[in-house]
C-alpha positions as CSV (number, residue, x, y, z in Angstrom):
1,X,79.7,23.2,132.0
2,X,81.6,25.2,134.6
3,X,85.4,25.2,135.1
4,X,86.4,24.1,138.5
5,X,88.6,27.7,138.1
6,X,85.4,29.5,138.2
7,X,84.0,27.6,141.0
8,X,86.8,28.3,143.2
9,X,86.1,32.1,142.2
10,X,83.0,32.4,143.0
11,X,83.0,30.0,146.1
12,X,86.3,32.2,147.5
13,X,83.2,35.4,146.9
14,X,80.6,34.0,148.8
15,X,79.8,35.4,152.3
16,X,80.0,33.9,155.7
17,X,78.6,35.2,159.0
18,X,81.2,36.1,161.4
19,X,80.1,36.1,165.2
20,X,82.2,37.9,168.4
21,X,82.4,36.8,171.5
22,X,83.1,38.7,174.9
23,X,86.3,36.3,176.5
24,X,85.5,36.6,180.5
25,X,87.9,34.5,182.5
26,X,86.9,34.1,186.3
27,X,87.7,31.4,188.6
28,X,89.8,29.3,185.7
29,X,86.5,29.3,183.5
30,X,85.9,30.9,180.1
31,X,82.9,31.8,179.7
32,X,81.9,33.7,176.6
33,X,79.7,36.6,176.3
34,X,77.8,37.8,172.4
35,X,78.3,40.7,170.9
36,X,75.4,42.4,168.8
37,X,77.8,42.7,166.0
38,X,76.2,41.8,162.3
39,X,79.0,41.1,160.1
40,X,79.5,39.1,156.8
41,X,83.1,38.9,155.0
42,X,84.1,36.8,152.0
43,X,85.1,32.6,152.5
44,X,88.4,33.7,151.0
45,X,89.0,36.0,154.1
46,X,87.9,33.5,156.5
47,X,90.0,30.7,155.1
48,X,92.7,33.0,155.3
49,X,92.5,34.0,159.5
50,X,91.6,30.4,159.7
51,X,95.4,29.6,157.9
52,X,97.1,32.1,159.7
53,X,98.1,33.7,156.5
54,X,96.7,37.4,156.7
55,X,99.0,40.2,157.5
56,X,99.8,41.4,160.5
57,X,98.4,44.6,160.1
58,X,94.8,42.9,159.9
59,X,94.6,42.4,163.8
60,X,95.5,45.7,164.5
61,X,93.1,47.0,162.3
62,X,90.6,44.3,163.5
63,X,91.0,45.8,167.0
64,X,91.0,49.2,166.2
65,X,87.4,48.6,164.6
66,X,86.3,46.8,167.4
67,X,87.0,50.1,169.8
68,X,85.0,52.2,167.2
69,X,81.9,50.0,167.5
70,X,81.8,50.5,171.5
71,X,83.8,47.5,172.5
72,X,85.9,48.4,175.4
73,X,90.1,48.4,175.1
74,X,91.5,45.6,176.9
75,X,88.3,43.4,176.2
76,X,89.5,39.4,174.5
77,X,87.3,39.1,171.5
78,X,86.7,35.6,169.9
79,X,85.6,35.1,166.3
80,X,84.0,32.4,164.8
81,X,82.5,31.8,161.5
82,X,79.1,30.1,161.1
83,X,78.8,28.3,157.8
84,X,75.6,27.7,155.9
85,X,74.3,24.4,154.5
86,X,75.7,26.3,150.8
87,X,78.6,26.2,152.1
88,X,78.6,22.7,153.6
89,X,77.1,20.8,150.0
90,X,80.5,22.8,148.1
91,X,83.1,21.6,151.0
92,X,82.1,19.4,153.5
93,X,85.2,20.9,155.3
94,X,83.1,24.9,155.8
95,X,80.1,22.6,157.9
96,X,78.4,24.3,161.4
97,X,81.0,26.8,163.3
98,X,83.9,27.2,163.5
99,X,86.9,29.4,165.9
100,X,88.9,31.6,163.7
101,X,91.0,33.8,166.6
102,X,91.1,35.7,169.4
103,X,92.0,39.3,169.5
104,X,92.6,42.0,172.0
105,X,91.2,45.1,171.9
106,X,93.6,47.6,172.2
């Protein structure tokens, strides 16, 4: 039998697609652009910008590695977090996509 300690673990390891968004603002409309960025972090990471309880130094550095993949300073990037069926059946909460931030290039 697994512990339910385990199960957190190995949950908190599994990997989640992150997608960015361009932010364009004309007219009083959002409108929001892709970005061909392929990038999968850890559900414990996610949770965590989802909670507002990473450091501070974690959007800086998020923006700083957004300019070093081509995105332009100055640029509003929106993440979201697309969550598999996996994920779904082990918290019904971590179901479809979902906003995690917004960030400004700098």
């Amino acid at each position: 039998m697994i512990s339910r300690r385990n199960l957190d673990r190995n949950l908190a390891l599994e990997k989640v697609d992150v997608l960015f968004y361009q932010v364009i603002e004309k007219g009083g409309k959002r409108m929001l652009k892709p970005l061909n960025l392929d990038v999968k972090v850890s559900l414990k990471l996610v949770r965590a910008i989802a909670d507002n309880t990473v450091i501070t130094s974690f959007y800086d550095t998020l923006s700083r590695n957004l300019r070093e993949r081509g995105v332009a300073p100055g640029t509003k990037v929106q993440l979201r977090a697309k969550f598999s069926e996996g994920h779904a059946m082990l918290d019904p909460a971590l179901k479809g996509t979902r906003i995690l931030c917004e960030v400004t290039v700098e």
